[in-house]
C-alpha positions as CSV (number, residue, x, y, z in Angstrom):
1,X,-25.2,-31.0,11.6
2,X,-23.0,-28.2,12.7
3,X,-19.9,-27.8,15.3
4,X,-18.9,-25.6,17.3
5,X,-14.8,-25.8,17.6
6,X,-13.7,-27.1,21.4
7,X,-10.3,-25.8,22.3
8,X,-9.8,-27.5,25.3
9,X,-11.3,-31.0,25.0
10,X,-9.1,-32.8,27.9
11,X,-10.1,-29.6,30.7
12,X,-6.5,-29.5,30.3
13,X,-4.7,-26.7,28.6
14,X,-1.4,-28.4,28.7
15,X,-2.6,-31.9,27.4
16,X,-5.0,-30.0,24.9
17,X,-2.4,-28.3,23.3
18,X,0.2,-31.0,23.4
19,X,-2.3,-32.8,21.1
20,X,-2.8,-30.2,19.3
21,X,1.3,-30.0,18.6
22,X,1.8,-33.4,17.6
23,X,1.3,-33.5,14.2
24,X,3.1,-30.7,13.7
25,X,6.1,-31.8,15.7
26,X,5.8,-35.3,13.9
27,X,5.7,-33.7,10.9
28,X,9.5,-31.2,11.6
29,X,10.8,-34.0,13.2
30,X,10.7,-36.8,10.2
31,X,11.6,-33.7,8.1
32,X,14.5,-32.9,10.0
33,X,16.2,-36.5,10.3
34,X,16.8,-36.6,6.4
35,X,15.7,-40.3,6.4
36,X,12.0,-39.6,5.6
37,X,11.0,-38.7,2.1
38,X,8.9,-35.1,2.3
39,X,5.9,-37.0,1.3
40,X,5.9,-39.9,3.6
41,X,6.4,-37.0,6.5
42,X,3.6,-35.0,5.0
43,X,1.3,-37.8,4.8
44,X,2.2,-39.6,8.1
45,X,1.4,-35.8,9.7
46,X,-1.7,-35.2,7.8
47,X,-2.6,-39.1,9.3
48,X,-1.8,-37.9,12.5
49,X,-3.6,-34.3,12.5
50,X,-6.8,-36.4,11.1
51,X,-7.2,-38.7,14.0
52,X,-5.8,-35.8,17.1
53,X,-9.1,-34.1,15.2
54,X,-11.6,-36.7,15.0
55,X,-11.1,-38.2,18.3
56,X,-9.7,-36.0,20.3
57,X,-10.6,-32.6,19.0
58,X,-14.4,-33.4,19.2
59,X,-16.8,-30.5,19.6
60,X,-19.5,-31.4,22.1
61,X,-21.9,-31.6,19.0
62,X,-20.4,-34.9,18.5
63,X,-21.5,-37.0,21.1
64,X,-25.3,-36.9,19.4
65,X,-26.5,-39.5,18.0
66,X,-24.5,-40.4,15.0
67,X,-22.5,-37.2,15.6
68,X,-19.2,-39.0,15.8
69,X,-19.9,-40.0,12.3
70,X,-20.8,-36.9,11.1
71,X,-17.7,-35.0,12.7
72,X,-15.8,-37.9,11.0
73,X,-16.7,-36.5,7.7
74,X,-15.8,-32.9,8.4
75,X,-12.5,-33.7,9.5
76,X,-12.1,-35.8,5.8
77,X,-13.5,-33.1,4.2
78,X,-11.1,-30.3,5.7
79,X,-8.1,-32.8,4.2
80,X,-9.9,-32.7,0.8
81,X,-10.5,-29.1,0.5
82,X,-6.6,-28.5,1.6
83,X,-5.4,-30.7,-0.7
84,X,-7.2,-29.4,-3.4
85,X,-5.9,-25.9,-2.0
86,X,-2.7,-27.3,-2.3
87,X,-2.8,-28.4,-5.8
88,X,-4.5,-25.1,-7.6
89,X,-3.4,-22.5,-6.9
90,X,-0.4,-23.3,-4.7
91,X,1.0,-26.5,-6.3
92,X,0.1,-24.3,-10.0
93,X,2.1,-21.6,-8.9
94,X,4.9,-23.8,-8.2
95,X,4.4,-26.1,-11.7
96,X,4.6,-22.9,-13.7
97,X,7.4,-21.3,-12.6
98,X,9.6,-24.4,-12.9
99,X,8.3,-25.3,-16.3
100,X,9.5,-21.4,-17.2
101,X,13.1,-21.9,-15.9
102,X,13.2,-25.1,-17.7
103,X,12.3,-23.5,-20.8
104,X,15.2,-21.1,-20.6
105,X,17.1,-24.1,-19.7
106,X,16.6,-25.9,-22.5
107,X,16.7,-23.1,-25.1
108,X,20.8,-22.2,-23.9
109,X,18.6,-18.8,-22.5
110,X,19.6,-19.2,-18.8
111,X,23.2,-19.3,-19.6
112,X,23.1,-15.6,-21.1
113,X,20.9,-14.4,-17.8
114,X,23.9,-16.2,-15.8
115,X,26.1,-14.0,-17.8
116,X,24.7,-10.6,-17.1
117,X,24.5,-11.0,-13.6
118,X,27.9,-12.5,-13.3
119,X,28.8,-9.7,-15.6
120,X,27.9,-6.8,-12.9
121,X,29.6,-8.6,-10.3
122,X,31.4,-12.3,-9.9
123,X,30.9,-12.0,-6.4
124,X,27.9,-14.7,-5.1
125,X,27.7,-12.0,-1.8
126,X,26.3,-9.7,-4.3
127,X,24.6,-11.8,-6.7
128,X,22.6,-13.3,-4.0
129,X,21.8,-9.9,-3.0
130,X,20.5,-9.3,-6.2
131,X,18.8,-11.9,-7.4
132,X,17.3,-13.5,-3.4
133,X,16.7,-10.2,-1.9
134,X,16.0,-7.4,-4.3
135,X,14.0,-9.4,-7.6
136,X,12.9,-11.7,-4.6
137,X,11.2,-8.9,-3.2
138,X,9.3,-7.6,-6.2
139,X,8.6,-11.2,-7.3
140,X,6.8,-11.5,-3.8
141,X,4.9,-7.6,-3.7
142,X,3.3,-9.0,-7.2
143,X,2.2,-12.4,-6.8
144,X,3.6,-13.6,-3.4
145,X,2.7,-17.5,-2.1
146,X,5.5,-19.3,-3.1
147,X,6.1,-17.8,-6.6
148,X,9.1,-16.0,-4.9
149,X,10.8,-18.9,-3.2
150,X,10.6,-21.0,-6.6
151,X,12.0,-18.2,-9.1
152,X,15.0,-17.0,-6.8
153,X,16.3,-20.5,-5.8
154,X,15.7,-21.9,-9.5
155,X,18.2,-18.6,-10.7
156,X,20.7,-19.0,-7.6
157,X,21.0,-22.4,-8.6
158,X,21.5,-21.4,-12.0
159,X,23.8,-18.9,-11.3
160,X,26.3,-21.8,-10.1
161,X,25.0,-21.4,-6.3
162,X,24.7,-25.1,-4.4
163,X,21.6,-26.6,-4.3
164,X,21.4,-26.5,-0.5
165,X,22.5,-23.5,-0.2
166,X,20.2,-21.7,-3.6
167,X,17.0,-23.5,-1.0
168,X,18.3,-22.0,1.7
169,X,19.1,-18.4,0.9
170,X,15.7,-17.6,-1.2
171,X,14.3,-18.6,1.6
172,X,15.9,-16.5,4.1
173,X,15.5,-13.6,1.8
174,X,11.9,-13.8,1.8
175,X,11.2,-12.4,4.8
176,X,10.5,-8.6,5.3
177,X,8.8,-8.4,2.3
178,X,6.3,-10.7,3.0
179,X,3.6,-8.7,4.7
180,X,2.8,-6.9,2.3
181,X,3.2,-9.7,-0.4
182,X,0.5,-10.2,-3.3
183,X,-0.1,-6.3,-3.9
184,X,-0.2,-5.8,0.3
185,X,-3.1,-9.0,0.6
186,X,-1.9,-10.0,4.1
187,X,-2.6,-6.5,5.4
188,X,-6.1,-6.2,3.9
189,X,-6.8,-9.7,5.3
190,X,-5.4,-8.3,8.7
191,X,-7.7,-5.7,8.8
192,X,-10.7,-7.4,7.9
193,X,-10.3,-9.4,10.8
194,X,-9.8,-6.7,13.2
195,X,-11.6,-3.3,12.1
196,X,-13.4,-2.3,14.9
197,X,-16.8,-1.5,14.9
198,X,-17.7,1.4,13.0
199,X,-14.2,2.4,11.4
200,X,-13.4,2.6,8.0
201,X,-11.6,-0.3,6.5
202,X,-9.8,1.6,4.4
203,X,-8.5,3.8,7.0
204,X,-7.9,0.5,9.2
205,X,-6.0,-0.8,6.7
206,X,-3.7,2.2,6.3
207,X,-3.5,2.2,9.9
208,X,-2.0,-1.5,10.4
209,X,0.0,-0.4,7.3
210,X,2.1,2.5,9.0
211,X,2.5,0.2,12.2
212,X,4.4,-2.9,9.9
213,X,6.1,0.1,8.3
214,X,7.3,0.9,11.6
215,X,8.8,-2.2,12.2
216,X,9.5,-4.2,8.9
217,X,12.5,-1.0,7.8
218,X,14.7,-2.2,10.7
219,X,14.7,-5.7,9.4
220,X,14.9,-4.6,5.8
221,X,18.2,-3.3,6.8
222,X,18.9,-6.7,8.8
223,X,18.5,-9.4,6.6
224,X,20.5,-8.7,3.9
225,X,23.3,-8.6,6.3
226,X,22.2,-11.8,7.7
227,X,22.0,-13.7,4.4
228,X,25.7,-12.4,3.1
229,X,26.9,-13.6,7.2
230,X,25.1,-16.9,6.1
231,X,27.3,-17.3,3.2
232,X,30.8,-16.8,5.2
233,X,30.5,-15.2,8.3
234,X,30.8,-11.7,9.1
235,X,34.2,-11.5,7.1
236,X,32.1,-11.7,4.5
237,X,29.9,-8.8,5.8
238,X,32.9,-7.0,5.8
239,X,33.8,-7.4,2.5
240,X,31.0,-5.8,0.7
241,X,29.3,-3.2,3.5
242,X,29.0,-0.7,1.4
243,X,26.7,-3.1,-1.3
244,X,24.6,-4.1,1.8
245,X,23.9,-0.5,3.0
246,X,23.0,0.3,-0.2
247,X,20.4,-2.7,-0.9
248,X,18.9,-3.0,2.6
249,X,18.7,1.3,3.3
250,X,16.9,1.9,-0.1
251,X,14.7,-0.7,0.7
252,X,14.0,0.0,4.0
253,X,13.6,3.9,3.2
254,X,11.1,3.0,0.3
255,X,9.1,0.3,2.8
256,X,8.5,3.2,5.4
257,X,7.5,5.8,3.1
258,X,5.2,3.5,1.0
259,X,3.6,1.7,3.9
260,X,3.3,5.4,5.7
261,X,2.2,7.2,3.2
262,X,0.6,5.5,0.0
263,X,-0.8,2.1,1.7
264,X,0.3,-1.6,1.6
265,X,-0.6,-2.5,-2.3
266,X,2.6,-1.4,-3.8
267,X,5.2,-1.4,-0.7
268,X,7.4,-4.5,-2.6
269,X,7.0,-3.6,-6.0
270,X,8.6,-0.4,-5.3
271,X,10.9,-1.3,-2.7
272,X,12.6,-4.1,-4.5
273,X,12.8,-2.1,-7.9
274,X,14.1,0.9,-6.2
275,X,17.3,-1.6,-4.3
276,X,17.4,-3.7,-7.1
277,X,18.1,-0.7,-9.5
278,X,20.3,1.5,-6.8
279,X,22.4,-1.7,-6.5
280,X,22.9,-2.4,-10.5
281,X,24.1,1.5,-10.1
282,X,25.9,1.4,-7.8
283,X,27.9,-1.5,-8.8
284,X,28.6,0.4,-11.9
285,X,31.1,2.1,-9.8
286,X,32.3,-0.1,-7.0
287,X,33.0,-3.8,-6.9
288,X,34.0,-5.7,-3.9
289,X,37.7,-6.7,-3.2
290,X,37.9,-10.3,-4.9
291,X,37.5,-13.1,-2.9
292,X,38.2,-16.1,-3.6
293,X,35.5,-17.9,-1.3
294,X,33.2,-16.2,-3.1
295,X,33.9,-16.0,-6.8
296,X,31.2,-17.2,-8.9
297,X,32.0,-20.8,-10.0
298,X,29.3,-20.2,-12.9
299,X,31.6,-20.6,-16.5
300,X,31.2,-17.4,-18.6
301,X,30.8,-17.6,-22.3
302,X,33.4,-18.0,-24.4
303,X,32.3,-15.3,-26.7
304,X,30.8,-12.2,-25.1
305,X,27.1,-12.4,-26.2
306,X,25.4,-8.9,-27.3
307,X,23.2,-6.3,-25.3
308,X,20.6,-7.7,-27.9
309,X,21.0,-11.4,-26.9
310,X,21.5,-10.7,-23.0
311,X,18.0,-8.8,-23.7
312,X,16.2,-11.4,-25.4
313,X,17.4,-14.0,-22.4
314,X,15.9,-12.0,-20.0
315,X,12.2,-11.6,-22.1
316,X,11.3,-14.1,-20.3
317,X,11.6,-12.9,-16.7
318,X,10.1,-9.3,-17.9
319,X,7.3,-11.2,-18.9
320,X,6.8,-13.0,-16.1
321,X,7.1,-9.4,-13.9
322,X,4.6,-7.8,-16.2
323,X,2.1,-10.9,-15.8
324,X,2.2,-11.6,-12.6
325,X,2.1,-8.1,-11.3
326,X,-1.2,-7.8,-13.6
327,X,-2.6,-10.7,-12.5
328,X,-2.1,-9.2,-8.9
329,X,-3.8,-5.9,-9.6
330,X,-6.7,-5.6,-8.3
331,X,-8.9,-4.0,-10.8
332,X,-7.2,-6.5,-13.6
333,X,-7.9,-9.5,-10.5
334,X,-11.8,-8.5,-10.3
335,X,-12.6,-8.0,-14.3
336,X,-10.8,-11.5,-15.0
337,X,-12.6,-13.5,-11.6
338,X,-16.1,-12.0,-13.2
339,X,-15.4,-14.0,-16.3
340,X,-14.4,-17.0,-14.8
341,X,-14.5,-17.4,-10.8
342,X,-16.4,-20.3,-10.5
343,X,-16.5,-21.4,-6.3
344,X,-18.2,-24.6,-5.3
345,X,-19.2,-25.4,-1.6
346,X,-16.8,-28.3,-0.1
347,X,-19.7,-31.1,0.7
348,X,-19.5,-31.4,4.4
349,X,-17.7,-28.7,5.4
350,X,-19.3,-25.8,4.5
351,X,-20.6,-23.9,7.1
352,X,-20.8,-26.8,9.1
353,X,-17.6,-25.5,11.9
354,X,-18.3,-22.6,13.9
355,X,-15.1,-20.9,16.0
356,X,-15.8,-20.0,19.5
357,X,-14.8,-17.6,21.8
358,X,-12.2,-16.1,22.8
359,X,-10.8,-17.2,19.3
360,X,-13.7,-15.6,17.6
361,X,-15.8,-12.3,19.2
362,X,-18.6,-13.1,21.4
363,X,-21.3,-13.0,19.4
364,X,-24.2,-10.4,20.3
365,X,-27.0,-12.3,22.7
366,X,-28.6,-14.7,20.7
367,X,-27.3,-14.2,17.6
368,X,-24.5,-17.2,16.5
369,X,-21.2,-16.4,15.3
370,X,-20.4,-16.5,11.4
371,X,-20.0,-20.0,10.4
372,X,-16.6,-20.7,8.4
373,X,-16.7,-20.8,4.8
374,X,-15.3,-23.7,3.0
375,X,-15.3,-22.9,-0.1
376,X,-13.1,-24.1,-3.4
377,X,-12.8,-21.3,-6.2
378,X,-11.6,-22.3,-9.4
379,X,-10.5,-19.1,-10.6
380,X,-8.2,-20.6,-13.5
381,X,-7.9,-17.3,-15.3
382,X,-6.8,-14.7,-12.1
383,X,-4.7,-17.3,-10.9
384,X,-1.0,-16.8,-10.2
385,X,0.2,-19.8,-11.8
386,X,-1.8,-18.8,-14.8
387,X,0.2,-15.8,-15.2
388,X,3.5,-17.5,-14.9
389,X,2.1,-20.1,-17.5
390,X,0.8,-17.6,-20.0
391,X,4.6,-15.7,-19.5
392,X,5.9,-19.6,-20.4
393,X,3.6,-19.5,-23.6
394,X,4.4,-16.2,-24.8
395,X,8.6,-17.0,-24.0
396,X,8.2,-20.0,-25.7
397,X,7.1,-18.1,-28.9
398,X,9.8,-15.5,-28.4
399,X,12.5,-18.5,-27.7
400,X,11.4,-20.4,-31.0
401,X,10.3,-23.3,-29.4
402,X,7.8,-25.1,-31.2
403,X,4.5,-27.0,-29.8
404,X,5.9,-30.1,-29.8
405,X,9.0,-29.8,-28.2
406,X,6.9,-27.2,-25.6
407,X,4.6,-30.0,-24.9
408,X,7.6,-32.4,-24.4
409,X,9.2,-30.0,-21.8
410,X,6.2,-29.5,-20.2
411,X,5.6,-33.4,-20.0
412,X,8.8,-33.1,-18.2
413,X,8.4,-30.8,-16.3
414,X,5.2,-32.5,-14.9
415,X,7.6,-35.9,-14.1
416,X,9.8,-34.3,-12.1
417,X,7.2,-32.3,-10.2
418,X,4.6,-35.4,-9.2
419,X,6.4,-36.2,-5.7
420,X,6.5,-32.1,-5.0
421,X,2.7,-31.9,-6.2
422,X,1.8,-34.8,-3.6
423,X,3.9,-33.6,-0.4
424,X,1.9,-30.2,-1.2
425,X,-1.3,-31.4,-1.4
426,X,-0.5,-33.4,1.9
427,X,1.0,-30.7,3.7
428,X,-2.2,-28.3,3.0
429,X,-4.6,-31.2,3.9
430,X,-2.8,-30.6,7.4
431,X,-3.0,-27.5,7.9
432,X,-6.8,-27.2,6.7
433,X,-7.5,-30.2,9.7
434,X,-5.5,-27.9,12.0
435,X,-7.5,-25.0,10.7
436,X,-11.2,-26.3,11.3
437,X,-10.6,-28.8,13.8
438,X,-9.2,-25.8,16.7
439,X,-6.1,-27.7,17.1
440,X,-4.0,-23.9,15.2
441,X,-6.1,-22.1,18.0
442,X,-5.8,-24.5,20.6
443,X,-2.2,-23.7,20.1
444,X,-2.4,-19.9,19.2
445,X,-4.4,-19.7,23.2
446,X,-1.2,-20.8,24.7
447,X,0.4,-17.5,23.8
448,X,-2.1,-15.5,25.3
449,X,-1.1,-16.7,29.3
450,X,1.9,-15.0,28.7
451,X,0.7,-11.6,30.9
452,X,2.8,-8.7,30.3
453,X,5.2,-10.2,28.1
454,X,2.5,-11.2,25.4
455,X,3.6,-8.3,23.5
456,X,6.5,-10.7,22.5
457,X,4.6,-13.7,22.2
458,X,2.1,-11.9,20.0
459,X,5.1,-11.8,17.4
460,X,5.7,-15.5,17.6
461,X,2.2,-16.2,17.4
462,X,2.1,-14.7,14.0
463,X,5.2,-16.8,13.3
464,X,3.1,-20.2,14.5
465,X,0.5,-19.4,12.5
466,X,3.0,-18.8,8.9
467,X,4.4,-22.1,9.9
468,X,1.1,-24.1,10.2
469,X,-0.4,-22.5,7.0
470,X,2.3,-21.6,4.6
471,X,0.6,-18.0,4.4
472,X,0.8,-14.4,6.3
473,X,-2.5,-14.1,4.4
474,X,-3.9,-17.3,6.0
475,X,-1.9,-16.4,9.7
476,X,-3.8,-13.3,10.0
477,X,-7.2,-14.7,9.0
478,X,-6.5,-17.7,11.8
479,X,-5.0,-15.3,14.6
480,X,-6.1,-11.7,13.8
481,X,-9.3,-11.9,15.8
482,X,-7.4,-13.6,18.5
483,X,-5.0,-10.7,19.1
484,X,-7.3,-8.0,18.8
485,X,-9.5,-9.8,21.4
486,X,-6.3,-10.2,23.8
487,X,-4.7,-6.5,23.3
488,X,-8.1,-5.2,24.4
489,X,-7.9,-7.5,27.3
490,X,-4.7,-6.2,28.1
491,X,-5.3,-2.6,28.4
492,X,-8.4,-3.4,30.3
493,X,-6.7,-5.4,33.2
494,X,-3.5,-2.4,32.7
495,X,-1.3,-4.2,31.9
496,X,-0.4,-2.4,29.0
497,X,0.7,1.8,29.9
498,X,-1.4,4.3,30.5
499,X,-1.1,6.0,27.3
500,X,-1.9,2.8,25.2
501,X,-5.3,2.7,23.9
502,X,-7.4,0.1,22.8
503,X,-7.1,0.8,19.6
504,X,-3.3,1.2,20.1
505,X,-3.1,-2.0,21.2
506,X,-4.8,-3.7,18.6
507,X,-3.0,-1.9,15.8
508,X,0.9,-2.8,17.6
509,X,-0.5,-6.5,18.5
510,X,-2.2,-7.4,15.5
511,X,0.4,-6.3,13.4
512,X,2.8,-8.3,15.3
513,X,1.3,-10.9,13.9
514,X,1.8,-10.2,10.1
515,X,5.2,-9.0,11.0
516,X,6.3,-11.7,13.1
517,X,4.4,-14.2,10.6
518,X,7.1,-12.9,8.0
519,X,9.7,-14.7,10.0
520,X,7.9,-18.5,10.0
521,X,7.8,-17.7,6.1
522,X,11.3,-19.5,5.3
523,X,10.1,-22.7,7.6
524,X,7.0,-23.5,6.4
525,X,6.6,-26.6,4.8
526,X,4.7,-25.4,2.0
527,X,7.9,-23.4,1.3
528,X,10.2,-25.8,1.6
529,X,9.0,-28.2,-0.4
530,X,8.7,-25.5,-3.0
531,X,12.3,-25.0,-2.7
532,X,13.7,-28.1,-2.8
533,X,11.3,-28.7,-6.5
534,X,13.0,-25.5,-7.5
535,X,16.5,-26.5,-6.9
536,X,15.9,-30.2,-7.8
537,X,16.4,-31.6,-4.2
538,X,13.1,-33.2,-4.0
539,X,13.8,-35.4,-0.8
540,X,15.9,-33.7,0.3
541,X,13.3,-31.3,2.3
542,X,14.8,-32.0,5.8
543,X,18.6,-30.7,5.5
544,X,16.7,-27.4,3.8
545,X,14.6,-27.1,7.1
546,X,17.6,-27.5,8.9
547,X,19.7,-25.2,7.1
548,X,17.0,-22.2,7.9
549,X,15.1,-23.2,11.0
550,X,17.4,-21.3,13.7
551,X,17.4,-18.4,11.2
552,X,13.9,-18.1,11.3
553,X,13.5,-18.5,15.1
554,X,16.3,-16.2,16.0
555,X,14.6,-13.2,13.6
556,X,11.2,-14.5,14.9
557,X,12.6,-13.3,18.8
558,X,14.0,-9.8,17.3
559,X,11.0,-9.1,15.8
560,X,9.4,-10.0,19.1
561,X,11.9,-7.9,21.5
562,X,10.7,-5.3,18.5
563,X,7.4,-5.7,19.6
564,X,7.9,-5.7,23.6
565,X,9.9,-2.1,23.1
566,X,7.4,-0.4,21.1
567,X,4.4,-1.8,23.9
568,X,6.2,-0.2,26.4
569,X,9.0,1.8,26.0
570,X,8.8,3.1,22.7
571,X,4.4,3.6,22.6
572,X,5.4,7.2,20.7
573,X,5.6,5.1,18.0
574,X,1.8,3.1,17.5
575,X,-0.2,5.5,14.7
């Protein structure tokens, strides 16, 4: 039997999408009182999601005989498949990466990485600059979902950082570079959903590319201001100006130019090696005023170690960079997934949910919209987390760490990850109900009353949809059809100017959604549960989602008033 998604089962917008918001806002809200342990929240959400779906979320299918039953199943089977989701490849990603820092941990190899980045400045303004913002960055261009988040807070923590406040900053710093994470995935995935008929994908592509280029730079140069103001106000700001102009303009100038020019594959990589290495220059011959606010409270060595011994330290987060940014290649992705890519229908669920209209296109007459696939790909050796592990193997070797103790750290490793694993499993279980019940577009159609300010709303759509799926990727594959359908509609009822096209539209609005998506990044709960395992604050989930959820929301509007500008002020601007 097969259903076709209802997105307003009550003949009630507001009810309909009040339901559809509760397990979300059950979910934030035991988050954010502190008391409820990340799991119990996750699960009592996913609990919560599963019956809002099967009961009240029921497509009109459902009331055939034995239907209800049937539907039943689907919903169970969504929670399955995001669970699974949420163990390989999110929750491997995650396991990885942790079990690298701990080997460096272990080995005394973290203490000489600490070093030479306390040794090109004591400063914590600029270290976070360096390590969140800048190596953030390049970690996300090459492997993106998640891997980010877990390396920078694991090394700010290191670095002497509070745990709280290591969570907290990573994940602020992991916004502008996030549309064009994983070798520039979420802007392919953006375009697929929105080429129109008879345009090239490629040139599509490069299209939605220049337009996030357009808007991305001006918070390239934002957010490294806004993390340092996090730290200690704008007196803080102050006090190293010059280091922020350098790290947020060379990265902003390298975003534009790559995204306008080259395409959205390599945007990060080059961006955050180009500021990473201007600021490591530049500090060569300016240093901030001391502060004593702001000193590192990391203890140096008491011998100074050698260039060779600084280098070896750091093998292991070269090889990590090397790895991941070849498992994220494309042409390196495609030859390893034809050896082993195995993908196995989910039973029940596959091609069993149809979306409707206006969430989907209206199909051509009589011919049925593309059923959604649901389906789970095991591909062990192209994976992320696979990377990351083989960079642990190969450090472990170079570190002198034998099998035995390898396999005892990685036992370890595996402990203190189980309650991390779970809440992640949980929390993608959610989000898949949400996904193929209608309940995200139930919620995503809510925007789209907005009239002539949906140019705005368009931005915090995208920023909905990072929140509810943990992914800009998986945002633009819920919500990209959805804004093209809606800018169209716009210029045909004029609401938009004159001079915006159709195609103008869709290319401003449908980026909005990547772009604004960046900004739900830091509050999603697949990334903060990743970044309380990082920082060893498993439980402590809800003070991280308080630390950063005004941060998110307030950069979620100024990408938004972005947005309303460039629809009608600023249209000289839309490729």
């Amino acid at each position: 039997m097969t259903f076709t998604q209802n997105y307003d089962p009550f003949d009630s917008p507001l009810l309909s999408t009040l339901l559809a918001a509760l397990p979300i806002v059950l979910l934030l809200g035991l988050l954010a009182t502190g008391r409820v342990a990340a799991h119990t929240a996750a699960l009592a959400g996913l609990v919560a999601a599963s019956l809002a779906a099967a009961f009240g979320f029921t497509p009109h299918e459902a009331a055939a005989d034995g239907g209800t039953a049937a539907w039943a199943g689907t919903v169970l089977a969504a929670a399955a498949s995001g669970a699974a989701y949420g163990l390989f490849p999110i929750g491997w990603i995650v396991l990885a990466a942790i079990f690298l820092y701990a080997l460096t941990v272990e080995t005394g190899q973290f203490e000489l990485v600490k070093h030479s980045v306390m040794s090109l400045s004591a400063d914590r303004r600029i270290q976070a600059l360096l390590i969140a913002f800048c190596f953030g960055a390049f970690i996300e261009g090459a492997a993106g979902f998640g891997t980010p988040v877990a390396i920078s807070a694991a090394l700010l923590m290191g670095a002497g950082f509070k745990p709280i406040q290591a969570a907290g900053l990573a994940l602020i710093a992991n916004t502008s570079p996030v549309a064009f994470g994983a070798l520039g995935t979420p802007i392919t995935m953006l375009a697929k959903m929105t080429v129109p008929a008879g345009a090239s994908l490629d040139g599509w592509e490069l299209k939605l590319s220049q337009m996030a280029g357009r808007q991305l730079p001006f918070f390239s140069l934002i957010v490294p201001v806004w993390l340092v103001a996090t730290m200690g106000g704008w007196r803080a700001v102050r006090g190293v100006w010059p280091a922020l102009l350098v790290t947020g303009g060379s990265f902003a100038l390298l975003q534009f130019l790559v995204a306008n020019f080259v395409g959205p594959a390599l945007v990060d990589v080059i961006a955050g090696l180009t500021s990473l290495t201007a600021l490591a220059l530049f500090l060569c011959a300016w240093q901030p005023a001391p502060d004593p606010q702001h000193a590192s409270t990391a203890t140096a060595p008491d011998v100074t170690p050698s260039r060779g011994a600084v280098f070896g330290a750091w093998v292991p987060w070269l090889l990590l960079s090397v790895f991941v940014f070849l498992a994220g290649e494309r042409h390196v992705k495609d030859w390893l997934n034809k050896r082993n890519s195995p993908s196995f229908p989910v039973p029940g669920l596959y091609q069993r949910v149809y979306r409707a209209a206006p969430v989907a296109p209206e199909p051509a007459p009589g011919q049925p919209n593309e059923p959604e696939s649901a389906e789970f790909k095991f591909n062990f050796l192209s994976a992320t987390g696979t990377a990351i592990f083989a960079a642990a193997v190969l450090s472990a070797a170079w570190l002198g760490v034998g099998p035995r103790r390898f396999l005892r750290i990685f036992a370890a490793t595996c402990h203190r990850m189980r309650w991390p694993l779970v809440t992640i499993a949980c929390m993608l279980a959610l989000a898949y109900v949400t996904r193929y019940s209608g309940m995200d577009a139930t919620l995503g159609l809510a925007f789209t009353r907005a009239g002539w300010l949906y140019p705005f709303f368009a931005a915090l759509l995208g920023w909905l949809g990072v929140a509810l799926t943990g992914s800009d990727t998986s945002s633009n594959a819920l919500f990209g059809s959805l804004q093209k359908i809606t800018a169209e509609g716009l210029v045909r009822r004029g609401i938009l100017p004159p001079g915006v096209t159709e195609t103008g539209a869709v290319v401003l609005l449908a980026t909005a959604n990547s772009t604004g998506g960046v900004m739900g990044k830091m509050i999603d709960a697949q990334s903060i549960v990743v970044s309380a395992a990082a920082t060893g604050q498993s439980g402590q989930e809800g003070p991280i989602l308080r630390f950063v959820f005004w941060h998110s929301l307030a950069l979620a509007v100024l990408m938004g008033l972005l947005v309303l500008l460039q629809a009608y002020l600023w249209t000289g601007v839309i490729p």
